[in-house]
C-alpha positions as CSV (number, residue, x, y, z in Angstrom):
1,X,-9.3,8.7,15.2
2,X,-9.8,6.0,12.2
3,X,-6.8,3.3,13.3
4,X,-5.5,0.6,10.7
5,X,-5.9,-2.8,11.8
6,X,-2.6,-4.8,10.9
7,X,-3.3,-7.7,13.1
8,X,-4.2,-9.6,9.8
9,X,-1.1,-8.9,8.4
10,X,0.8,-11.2,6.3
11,X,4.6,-10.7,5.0
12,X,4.9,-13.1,1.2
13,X,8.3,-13.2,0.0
14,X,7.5,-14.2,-3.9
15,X,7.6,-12.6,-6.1
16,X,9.4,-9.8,-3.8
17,X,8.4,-8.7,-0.6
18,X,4.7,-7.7,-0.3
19,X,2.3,-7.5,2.9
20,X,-1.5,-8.0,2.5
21,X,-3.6,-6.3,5.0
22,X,-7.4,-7.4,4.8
23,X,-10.1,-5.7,6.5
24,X,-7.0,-2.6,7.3
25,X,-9.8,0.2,6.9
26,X,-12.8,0.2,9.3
27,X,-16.0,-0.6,7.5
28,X,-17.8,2.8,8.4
29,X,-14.4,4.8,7.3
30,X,-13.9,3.4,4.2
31,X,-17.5,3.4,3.1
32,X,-16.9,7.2,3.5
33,X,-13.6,7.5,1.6
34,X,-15.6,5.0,-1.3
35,X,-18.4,8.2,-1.2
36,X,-16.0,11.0,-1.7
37,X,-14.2,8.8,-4.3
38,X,-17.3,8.5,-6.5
39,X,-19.2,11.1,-6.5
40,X,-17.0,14.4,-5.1
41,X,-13.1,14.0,-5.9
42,X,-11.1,16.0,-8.2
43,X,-9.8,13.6,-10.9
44,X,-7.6,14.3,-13.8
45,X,-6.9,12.0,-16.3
46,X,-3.4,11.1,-16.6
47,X,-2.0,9.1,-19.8
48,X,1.7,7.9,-19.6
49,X,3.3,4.7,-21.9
50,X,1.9,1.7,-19.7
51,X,-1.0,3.3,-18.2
52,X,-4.4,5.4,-18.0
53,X,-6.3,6.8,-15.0
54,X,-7.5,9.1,-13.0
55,X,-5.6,10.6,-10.2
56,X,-4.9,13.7,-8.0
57,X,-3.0,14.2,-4.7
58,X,-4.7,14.5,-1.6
59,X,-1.8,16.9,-0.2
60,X,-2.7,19.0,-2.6
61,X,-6.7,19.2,-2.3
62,X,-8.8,20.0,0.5
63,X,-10.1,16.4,2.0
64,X,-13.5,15.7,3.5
65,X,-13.8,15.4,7.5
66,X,-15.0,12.0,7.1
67,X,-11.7,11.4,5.4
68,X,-9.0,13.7,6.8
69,X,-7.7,10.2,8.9
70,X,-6.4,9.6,5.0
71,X,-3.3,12.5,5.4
72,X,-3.4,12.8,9.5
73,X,-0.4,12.6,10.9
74,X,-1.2,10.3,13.2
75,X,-2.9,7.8,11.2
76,X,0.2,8.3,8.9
77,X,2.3,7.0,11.9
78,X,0.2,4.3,12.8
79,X,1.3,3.2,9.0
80,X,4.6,3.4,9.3
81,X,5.2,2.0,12.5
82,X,3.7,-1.0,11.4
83,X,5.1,-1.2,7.6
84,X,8.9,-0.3,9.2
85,X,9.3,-4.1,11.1
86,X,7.6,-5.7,8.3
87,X,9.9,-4.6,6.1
88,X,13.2,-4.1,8.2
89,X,13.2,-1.1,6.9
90,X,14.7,2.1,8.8
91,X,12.0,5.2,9.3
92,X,9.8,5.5,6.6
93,X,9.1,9.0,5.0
94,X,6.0,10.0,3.7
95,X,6.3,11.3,0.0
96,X,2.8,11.4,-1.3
97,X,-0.5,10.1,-0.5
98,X,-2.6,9.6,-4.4
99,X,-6.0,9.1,-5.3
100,X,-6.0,6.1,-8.2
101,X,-9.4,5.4,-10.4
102,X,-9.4,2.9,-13.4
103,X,-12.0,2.8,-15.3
104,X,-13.5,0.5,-18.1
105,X,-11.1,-0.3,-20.9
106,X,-8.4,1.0,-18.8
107,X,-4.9,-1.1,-17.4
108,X,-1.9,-0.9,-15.8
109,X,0.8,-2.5,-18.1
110,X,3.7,-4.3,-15.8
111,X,6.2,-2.0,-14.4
112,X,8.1,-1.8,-11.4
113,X,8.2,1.7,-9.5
114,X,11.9,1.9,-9.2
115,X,12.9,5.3,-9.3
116,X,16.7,4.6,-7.7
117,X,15.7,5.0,-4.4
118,X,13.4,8.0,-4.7
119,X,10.5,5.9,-3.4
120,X,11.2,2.5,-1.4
121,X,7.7,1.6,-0.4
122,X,4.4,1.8,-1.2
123,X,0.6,0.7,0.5
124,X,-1.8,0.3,-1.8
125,X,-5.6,0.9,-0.1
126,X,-8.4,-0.4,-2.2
127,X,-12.3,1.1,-2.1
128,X,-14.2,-1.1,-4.1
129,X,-17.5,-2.6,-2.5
130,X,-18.7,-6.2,-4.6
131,X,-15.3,-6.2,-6.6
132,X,-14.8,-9.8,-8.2
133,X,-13.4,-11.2,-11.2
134,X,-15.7,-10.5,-13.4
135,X,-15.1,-6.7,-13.0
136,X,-11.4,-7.1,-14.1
137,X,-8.9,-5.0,-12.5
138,X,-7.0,-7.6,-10.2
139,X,-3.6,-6.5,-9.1
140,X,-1.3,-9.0,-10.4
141,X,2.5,-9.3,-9.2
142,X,5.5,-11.2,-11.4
143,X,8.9,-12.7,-11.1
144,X,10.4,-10.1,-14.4
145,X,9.3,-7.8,-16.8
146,X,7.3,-10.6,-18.6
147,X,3.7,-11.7,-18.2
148,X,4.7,-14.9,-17.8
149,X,6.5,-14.9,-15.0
150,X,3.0,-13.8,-13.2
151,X,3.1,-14.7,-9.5
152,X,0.3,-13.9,-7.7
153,X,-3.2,-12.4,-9.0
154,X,-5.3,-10.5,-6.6
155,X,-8.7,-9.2,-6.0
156,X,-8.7,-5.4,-5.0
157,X,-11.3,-6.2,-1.7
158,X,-12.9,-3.4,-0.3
159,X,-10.9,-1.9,2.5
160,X,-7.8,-4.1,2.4
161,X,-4.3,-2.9,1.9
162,X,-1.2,-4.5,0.1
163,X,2.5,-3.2,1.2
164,X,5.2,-3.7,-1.1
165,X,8.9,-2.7,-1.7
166,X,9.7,-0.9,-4.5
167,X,12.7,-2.2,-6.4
168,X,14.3,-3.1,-9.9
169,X,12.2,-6.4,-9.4
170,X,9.0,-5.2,-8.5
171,X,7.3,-5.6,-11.2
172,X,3.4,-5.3,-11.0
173,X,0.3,-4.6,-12.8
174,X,-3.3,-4.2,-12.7
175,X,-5.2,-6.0,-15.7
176,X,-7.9,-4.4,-17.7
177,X,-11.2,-3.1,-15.8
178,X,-13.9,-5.0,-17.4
179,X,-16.6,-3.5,-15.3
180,X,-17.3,-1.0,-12.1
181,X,-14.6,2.0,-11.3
182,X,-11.7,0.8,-9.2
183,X,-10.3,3.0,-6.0
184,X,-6.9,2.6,-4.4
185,X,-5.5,4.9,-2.1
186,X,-1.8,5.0,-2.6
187,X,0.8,5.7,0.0
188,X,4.5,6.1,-1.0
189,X,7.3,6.2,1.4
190,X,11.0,6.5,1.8
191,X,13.1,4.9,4.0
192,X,15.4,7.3,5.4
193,X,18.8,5.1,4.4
194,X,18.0,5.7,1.2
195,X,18.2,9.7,2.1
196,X,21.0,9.4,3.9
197,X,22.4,7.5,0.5
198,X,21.3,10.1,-2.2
């Protein structure tokens, strides 16, 4: 089985509480997931009032072999048992695993995920071989809802992961894609205080 490697892991604590997780997808594994991504996924464009992309589920489709480790239980565990100490947070509950794709012209406008507790954390998994700045599309992470309170501004690298809890202050966006289609992999979670709370 495809294992994530955390041992690069690193908690930040500005703006809010985010992990980055380079090199978390083996190289072999996530040249497969970048495969299906490009050239065999279902997409389905989805407009809302800050952004544009293409997404789908992947508990709802039928997944490739070389990519079931994506919604494996196991691998799913591996995830949280790493993301639950990071965060102090109590067991994490899988909600969805999505399928992202910007493309050119497209953006994420800042927002913050905060759905009252519905979802408490999200890992974001990006498959993007030669990404750089030129190509736009850098995940970028800020103090408020204002673009200049921007914290930290980073490059989606091929196979690395970024953890982050979702709260009325996490406010994030990804800036316009200048050049090349952008992957992430989203996991969202729940802690299970918050459904013991609701």
């Amino acid at each position: 089985m495809t294992t994530p490697n955390f041992d690069l892991a690193r908690l930040h604590n500005e703006p809010f509480p985010h992990i980055s997780l380079p090199d978390l997808i083996a190289p072999d594994s996530a040249e497969a997931v970048l495969s299906w991504l490009r050239f065999d996924a279902p997409w389905r464009l989805k407009v809302t009032d800050f952004y544009e992309q293409h997404e789908f589920s992947l508990l709802a489709e039928q997944v490739p072999a070389e990519c079931e480790f994506l919604v494996d239980p196991a691998f799913v565990a591996v995830l949280t048992g790493h993301l639950q100490p990071l965060f102090a947070a109590g067991s994490l509950h899988l909600v969805d695993i999505a399928a992202h794709r910007l493309t050119a012209g497209q953006t994420i406008r800042i927002h913050n995920d905060y759905l009252g507790g519905e979802e408490t954390h999200r890992l974001l998994v990006q498959f993007n071989t030669g990404w750089d700045d030129s190509n736009g599309g850098l995940l970028m992470l800020f103090g408020a809802d204002d673009v200049s309170s921007l914290s930290r501004a980073i490059i989606p690298r091929h196979a690395s992961g970024l953890g982050f809890e979702i709260s009325p202050s996490s406010y994030h966006a990804v800036s316009t894609i200048h050049g090349g289609e952008r992957y992430t992999i989203v996991y969202t979670f729940r802690d299970d205080r918050a459904l013991a709370a609701a």
